[in-house]
PDB file of N, CA, C and O in Angstrom:
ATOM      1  N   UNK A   1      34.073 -47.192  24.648  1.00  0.00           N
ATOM      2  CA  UNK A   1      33.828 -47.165  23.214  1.00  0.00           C
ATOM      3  C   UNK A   1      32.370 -46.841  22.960  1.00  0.00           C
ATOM      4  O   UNK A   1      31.439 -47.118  23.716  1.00  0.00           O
ATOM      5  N   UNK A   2      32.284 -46.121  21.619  1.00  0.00           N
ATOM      6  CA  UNK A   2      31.032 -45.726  21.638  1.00  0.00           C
ATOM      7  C   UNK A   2      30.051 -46.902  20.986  1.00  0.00           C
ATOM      8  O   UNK A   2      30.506 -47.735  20.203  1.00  0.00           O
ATOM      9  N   UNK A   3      28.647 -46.878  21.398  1.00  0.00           N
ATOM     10  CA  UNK A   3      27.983 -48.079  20.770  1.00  0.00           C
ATOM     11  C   UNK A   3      27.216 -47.558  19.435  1.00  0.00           C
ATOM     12  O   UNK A   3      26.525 -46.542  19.372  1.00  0.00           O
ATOM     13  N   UNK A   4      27.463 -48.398  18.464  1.00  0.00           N
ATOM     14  CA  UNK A   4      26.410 -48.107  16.523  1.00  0.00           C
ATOM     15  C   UNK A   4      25.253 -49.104  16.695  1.00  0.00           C
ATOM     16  O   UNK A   4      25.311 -50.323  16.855  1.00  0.00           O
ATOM     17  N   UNK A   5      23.933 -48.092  16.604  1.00  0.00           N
ATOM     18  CA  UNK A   5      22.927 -49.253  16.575  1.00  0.00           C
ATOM     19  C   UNK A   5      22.522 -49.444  14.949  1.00  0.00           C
ATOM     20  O   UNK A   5      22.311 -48.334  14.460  1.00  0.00           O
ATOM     21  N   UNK A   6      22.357 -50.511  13.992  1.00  0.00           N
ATOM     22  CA  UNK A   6      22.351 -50.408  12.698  1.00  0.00           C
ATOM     23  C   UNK A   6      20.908 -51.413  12.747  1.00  0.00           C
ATOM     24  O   UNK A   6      20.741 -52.246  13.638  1.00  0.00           O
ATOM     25  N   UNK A   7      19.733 -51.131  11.429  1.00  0.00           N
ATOM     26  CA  UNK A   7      18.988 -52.130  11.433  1.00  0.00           C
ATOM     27  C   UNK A   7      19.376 -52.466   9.957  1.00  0.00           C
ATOM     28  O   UNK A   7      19.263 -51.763   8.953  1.00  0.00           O
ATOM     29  N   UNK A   8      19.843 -53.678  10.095  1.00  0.00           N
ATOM     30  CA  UNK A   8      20.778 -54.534   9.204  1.00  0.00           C
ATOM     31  C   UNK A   8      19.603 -55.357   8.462  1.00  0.00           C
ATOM     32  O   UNK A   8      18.932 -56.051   9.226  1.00  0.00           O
ATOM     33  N   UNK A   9      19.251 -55.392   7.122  1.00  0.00           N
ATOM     34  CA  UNK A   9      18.203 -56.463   6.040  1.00  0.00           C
ATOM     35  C   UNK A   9      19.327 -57.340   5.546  1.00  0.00           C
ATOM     36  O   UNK A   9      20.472 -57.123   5.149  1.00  0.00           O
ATOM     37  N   UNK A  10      18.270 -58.852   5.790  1.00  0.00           N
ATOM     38  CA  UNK A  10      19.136 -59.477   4.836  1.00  0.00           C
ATOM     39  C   UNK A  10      19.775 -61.127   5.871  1.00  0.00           C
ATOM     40  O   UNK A  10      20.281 -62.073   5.267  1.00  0.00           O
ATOM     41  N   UNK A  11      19.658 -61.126   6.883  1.00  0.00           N
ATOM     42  CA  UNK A  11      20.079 -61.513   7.838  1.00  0.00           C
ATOM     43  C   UNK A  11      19.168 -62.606   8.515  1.00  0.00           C
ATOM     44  O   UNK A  11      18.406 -62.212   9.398  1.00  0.00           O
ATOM     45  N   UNK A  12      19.174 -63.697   8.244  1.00  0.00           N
ATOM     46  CA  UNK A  12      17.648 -64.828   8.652  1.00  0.00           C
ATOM     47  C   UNK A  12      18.482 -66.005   9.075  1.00  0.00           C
ATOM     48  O   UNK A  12      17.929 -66.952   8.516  1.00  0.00           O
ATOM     49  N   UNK A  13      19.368 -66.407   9.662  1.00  0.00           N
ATOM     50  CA  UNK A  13      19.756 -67.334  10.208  1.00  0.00           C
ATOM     51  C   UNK A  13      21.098 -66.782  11.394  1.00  0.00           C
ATOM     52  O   UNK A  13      21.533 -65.653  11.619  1.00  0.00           O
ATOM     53  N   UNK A  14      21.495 -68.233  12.018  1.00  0.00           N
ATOM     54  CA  UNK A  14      22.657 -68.233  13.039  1.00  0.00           C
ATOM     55  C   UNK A  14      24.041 -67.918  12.208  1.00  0.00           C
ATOM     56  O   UNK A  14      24.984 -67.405  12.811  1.00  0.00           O
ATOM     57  N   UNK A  15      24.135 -68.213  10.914  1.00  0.00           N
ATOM     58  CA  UNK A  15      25.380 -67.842  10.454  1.00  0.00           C
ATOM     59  C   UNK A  15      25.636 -66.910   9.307  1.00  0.00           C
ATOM     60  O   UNK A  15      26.661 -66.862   8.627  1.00  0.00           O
ATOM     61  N   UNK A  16      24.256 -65.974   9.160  1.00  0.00           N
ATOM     62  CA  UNK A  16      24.232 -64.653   9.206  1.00  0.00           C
ATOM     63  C   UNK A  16      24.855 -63.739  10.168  1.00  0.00           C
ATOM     64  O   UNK A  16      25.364 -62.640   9.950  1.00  0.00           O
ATOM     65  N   UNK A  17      24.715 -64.447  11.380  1.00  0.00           N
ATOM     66  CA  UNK A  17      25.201 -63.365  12.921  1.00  0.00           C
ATOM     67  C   UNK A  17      26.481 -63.323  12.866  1.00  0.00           C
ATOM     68  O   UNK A  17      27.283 -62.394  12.962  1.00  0.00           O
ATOM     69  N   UNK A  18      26.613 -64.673  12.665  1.00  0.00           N
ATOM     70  CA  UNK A  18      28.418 -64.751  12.909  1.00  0.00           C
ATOM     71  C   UNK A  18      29.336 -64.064  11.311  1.00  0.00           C
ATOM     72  O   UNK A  18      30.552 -63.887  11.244  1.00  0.00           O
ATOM     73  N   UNK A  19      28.563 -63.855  10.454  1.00  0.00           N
ATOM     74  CA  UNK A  19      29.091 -63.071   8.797  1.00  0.00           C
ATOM     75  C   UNK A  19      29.373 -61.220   9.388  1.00  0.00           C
ATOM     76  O   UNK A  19      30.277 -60.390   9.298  1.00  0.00           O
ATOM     77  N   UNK A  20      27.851 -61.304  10.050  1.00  0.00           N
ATOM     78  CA  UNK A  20      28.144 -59.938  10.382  1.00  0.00           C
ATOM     79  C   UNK A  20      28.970 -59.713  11.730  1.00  0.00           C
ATOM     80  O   UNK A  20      29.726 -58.743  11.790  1.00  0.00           O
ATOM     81  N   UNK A  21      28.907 -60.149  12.272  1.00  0.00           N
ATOM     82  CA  UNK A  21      29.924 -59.801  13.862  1.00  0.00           C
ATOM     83  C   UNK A  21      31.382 -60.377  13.011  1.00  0.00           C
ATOM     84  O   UNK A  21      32.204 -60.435  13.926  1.00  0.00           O
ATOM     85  N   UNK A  22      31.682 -60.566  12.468  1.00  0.00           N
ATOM     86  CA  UNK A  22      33.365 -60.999  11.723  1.00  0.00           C
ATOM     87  C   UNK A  22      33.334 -60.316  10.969  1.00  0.00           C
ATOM     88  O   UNK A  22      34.481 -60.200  10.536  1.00  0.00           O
ATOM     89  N   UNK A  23      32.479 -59.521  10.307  1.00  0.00           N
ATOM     90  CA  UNK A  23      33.158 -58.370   9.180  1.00  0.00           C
ATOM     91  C   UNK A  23      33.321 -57.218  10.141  1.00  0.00           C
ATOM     92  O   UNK A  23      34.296 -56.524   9.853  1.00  0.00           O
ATOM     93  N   UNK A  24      32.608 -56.793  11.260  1.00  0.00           N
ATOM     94  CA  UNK A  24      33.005 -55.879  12.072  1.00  0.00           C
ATOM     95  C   UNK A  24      34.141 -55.614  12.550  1.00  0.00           C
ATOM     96  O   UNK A  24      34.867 -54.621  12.516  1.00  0.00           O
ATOM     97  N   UNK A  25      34.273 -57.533  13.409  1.00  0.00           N
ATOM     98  CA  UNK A  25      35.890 -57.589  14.532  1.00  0.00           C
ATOM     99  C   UNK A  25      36.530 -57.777  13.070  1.00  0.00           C
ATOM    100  O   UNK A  25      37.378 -56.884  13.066  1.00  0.00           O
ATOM    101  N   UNK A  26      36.591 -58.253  12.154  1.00  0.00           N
ATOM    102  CA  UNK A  26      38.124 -58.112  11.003  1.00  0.00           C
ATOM    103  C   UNK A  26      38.576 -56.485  11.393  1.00  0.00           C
ATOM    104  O   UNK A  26      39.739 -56.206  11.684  1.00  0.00           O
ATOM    105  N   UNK A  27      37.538 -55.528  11.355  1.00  0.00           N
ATOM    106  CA  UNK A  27      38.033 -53.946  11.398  1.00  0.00           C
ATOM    107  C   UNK A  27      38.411 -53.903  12.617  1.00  0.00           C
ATOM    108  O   UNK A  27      39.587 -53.810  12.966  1.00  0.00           O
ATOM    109  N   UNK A  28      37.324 -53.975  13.457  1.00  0.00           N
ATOM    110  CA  UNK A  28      38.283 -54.100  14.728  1.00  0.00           C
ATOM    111  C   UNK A  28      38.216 -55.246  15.684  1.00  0.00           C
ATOM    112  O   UNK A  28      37.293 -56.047  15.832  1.00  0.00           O
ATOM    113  N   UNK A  29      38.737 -55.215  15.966  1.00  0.00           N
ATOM    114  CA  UNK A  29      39.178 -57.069  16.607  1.00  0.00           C
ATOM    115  C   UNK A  29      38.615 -57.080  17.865  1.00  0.00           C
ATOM    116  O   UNK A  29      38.324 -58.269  17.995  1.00  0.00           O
ATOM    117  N   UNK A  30      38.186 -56.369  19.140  1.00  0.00           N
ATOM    118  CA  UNK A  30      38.381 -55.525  20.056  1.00  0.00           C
ATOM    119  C   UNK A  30      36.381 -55.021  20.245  1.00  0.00           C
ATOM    120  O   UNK A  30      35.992 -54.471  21.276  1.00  0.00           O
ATOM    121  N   UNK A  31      35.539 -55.308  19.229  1.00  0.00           N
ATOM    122  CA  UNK A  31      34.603 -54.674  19.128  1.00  0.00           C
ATOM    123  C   UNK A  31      33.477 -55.673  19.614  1.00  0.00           C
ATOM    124  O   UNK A  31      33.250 -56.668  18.925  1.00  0.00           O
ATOM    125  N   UNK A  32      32.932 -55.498  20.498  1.00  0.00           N
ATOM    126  CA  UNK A  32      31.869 -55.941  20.823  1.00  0.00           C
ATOM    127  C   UNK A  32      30.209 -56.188  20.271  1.00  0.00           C
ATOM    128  O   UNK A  32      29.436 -55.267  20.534  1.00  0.00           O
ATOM    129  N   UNK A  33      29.769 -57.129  19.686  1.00  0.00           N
ATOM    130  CA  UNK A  33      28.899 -57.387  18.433  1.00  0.00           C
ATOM    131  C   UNK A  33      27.746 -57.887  19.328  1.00  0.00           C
ATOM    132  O   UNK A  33      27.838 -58.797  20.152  1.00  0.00           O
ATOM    133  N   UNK A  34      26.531 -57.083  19.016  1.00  0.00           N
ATOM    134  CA  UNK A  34      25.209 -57.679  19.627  1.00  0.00           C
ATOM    135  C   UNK A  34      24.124 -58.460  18.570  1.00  0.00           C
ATOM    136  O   UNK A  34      24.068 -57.617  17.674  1.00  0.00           O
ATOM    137  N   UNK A  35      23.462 -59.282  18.254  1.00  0.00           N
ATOM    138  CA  UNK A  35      22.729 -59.273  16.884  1.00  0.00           C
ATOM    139  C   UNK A  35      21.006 -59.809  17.225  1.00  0.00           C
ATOM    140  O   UNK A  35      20.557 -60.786  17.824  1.00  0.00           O
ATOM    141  N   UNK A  36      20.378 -58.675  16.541  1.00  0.00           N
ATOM    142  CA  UNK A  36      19.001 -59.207  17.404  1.00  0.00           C
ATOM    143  C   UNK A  36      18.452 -59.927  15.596  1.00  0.00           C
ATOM    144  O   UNK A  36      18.244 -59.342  14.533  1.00  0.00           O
ATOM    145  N   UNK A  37      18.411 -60.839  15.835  1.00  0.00           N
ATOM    146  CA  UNK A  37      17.958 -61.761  14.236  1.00  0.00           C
ATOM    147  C   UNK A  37      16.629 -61.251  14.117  1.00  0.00           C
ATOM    148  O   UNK A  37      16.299 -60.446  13.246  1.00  0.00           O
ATOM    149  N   UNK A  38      15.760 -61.779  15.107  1.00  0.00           N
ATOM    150  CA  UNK A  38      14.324 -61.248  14.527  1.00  0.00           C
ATOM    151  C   UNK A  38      13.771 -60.051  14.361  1.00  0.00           C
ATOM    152  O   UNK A  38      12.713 -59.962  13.740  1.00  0.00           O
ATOM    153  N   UNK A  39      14.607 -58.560  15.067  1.00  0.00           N
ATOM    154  CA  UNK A  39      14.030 -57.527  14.638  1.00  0.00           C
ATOM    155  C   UNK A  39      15.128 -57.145  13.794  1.00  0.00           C
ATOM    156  O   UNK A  39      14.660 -56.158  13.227  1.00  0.00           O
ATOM    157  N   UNK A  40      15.900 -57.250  13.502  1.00  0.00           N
ATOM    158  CA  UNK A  40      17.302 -56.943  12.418  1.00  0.00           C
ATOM    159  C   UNK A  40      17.981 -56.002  12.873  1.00  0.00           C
ATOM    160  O   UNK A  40      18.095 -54.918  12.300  1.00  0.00           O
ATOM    161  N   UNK A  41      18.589 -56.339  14.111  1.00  0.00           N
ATOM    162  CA  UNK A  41      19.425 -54.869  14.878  1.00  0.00           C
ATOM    163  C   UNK A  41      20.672 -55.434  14.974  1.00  0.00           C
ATOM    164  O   UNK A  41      20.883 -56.634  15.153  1.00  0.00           O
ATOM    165  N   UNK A  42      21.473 -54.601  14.859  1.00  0.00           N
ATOM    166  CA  UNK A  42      22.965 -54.816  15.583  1.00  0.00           C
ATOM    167  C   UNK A  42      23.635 -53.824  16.270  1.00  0.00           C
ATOM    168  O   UNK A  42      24.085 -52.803  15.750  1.00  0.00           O
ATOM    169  N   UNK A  43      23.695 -54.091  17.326  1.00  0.00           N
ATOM    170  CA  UNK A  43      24.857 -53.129  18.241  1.00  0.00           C
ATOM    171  C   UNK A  43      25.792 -53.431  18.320  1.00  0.00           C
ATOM    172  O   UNK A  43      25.891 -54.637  18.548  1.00  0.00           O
ATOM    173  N   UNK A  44      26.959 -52.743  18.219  1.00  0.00           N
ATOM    174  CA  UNK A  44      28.428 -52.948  18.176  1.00  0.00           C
ATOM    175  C   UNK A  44      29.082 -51.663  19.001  1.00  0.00           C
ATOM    176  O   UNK A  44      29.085 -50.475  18.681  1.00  0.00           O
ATOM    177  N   UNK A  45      29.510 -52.169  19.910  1.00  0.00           N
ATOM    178  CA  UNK A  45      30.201 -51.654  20.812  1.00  0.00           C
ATOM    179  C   UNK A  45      31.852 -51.816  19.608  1.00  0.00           C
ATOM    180  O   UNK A  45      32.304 -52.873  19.168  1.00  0.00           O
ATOM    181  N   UNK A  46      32.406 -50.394  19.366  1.00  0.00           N
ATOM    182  CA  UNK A  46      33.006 -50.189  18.449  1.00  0.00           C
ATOM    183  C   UNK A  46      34.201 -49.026  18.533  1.00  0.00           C
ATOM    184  O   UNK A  46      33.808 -47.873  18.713  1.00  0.00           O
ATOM    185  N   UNK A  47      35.077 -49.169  18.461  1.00  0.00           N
ATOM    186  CA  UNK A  47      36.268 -47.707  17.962  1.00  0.00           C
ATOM    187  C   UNK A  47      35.587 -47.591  16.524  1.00  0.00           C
ATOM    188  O   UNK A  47      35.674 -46.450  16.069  1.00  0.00           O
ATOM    189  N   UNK A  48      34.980 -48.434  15.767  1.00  0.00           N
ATOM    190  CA  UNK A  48      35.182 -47.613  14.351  1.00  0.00           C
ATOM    191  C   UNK A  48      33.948 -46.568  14.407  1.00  0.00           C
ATOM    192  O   UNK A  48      33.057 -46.683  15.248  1.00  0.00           O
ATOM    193  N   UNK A  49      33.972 -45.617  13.512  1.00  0.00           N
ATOM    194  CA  UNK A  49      32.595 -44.962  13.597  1.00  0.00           C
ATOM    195  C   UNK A  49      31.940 -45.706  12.347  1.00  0.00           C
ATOM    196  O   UNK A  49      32.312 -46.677  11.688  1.00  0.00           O
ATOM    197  N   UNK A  50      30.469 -44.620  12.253  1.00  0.00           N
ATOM    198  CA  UNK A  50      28.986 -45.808  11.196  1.00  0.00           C
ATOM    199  C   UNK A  50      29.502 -46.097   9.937  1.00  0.00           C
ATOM    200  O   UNK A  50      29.264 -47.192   9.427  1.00  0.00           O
ATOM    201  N   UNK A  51      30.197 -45.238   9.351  1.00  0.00           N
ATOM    202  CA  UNK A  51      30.536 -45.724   7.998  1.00  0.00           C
ATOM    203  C   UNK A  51      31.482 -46.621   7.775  1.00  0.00           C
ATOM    204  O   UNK A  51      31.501 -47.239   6.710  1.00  0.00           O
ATOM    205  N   UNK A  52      32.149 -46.767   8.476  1.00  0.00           N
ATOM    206  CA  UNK A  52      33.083 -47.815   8.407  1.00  0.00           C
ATOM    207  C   UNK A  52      32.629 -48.902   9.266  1.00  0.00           C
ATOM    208  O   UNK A  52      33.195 -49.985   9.121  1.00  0.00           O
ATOM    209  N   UNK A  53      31.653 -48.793  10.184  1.00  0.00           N
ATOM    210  CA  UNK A  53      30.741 -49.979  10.188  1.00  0.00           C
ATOM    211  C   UNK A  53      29.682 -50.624   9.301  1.00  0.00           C
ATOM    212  O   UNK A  53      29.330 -51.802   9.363  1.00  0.00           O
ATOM    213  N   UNK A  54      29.291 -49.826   8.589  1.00  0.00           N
ATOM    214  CA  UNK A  54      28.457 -49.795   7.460  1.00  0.00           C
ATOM    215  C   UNK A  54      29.068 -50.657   6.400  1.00  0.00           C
ATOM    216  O   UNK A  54      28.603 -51.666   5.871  1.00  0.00           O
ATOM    217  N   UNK A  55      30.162 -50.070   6.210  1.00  0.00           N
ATOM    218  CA  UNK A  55      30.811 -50.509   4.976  1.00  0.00           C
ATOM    219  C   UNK A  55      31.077 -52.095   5.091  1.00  0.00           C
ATOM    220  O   UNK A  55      30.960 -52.967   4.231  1.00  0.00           O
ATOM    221  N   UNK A  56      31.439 -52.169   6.319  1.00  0.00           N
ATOM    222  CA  UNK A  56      31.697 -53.515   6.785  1.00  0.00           C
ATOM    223  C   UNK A  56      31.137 -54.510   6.667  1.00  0.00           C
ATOM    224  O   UNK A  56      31.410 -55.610   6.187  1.00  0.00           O
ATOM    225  N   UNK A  57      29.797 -53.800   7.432  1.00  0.00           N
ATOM    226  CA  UNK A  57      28.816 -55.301   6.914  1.00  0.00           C
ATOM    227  C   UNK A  57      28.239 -54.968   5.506  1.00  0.00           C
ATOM    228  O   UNK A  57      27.810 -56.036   5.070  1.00  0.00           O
ATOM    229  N   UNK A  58      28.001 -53.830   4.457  1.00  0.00           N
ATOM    230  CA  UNK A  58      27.703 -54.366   3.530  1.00  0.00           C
ATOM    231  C   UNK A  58      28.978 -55.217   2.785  1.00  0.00           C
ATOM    232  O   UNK A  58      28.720 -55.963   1.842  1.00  0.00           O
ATOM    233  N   UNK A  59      29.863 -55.111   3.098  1.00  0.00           N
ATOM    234  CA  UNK A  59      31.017 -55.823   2.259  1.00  0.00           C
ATOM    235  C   UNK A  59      30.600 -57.607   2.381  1.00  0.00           C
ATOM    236  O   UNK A  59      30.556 -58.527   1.564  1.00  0.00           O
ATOM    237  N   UNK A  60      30.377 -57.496   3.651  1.00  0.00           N
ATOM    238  CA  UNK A  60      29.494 -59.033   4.280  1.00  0.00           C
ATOM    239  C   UNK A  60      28.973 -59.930   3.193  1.00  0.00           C
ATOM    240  O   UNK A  60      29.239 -61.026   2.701  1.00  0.00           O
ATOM    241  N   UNK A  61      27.607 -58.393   2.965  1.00  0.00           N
ATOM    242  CA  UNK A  61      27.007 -59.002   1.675  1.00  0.00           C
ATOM    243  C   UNK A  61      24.996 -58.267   2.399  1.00  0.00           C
ATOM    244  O   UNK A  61      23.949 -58.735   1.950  1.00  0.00           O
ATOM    245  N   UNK A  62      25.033 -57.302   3.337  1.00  0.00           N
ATOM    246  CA  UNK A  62      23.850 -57.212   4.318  1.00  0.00           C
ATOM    247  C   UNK A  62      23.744 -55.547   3.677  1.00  0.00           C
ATOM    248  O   UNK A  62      24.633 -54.923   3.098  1.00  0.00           O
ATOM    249  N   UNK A  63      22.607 -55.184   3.942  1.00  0.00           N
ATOM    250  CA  UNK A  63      21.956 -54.079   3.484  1.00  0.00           C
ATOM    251  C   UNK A  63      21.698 -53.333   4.887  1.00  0.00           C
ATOM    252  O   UNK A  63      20.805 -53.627   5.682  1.00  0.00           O
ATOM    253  N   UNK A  64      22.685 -52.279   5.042  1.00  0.00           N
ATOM    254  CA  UNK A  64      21.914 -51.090   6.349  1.00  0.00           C
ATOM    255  C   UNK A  64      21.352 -50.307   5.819  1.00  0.00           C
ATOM    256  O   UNK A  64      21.537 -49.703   4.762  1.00  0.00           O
ATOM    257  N   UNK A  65      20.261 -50.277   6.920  1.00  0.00           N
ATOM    258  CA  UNK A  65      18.973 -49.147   6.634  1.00  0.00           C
ATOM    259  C   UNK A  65      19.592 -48.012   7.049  1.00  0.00           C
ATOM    260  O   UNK A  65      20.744 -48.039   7.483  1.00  0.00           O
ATOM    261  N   UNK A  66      18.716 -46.654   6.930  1.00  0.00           N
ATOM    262  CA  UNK A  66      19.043 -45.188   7.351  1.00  0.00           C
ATOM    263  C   UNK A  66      17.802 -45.563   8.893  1.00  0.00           C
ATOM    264  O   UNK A  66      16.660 -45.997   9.041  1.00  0.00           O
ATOM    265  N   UNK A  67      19.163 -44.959   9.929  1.00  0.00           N
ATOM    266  CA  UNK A  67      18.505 -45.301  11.356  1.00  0.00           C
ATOM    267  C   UNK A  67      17.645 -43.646  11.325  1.00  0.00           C
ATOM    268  O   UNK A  67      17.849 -43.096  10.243  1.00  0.00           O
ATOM    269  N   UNK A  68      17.147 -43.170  11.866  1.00  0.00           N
ATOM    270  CA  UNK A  68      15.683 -41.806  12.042  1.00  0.00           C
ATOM    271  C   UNK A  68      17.036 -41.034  12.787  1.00  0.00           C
ATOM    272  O   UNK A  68      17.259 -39.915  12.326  1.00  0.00           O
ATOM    273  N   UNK A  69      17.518 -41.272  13.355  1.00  0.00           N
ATOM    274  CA  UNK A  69      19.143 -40.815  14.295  1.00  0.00           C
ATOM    275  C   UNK A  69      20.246 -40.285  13.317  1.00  0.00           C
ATOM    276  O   UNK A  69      21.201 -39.613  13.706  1.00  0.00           O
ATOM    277  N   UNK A  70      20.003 -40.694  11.841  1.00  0.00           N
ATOM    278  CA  UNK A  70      21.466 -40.624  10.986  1.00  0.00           C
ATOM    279  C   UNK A  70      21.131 -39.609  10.209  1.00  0.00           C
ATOM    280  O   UNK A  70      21.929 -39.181   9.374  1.00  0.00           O
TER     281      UNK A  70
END
């Protein structure tokens, strides 16, 4: 599966991580969620592609940035 690196705002605690790694696996169940809190990254080892990872966590309630890559 391919990996989405996203720098995710918005995100300052332990159950921020777990909001965003569960709006991901709800899409796909199967997806592997990395979350770096203090620099605001997330990797997700993923079937979905960015926008529908995107969408995901803003549905959360989290703001993705435009990665220099997108």
């Amino acid at each position: 599966m391919p990996v989405l690196e996203m720098k995710v705002t918005g995100m300052t605690c332990g159950h921020c991580v777990q909001s965003v790694t569960k709006a991901i696996q709800a899409r796909d169940p199967h997806a592997r969620v990395q979350v770096d809190l203090a620099e605001g990254l997330v990797s997700a080892e993923t079937a979905l592609d960015r926008l529908s990872a995107v969408q995901a966590i803003e549905a959360a309630g989290y703001k993705v940035l435009p990665c220099a890559r997108d």
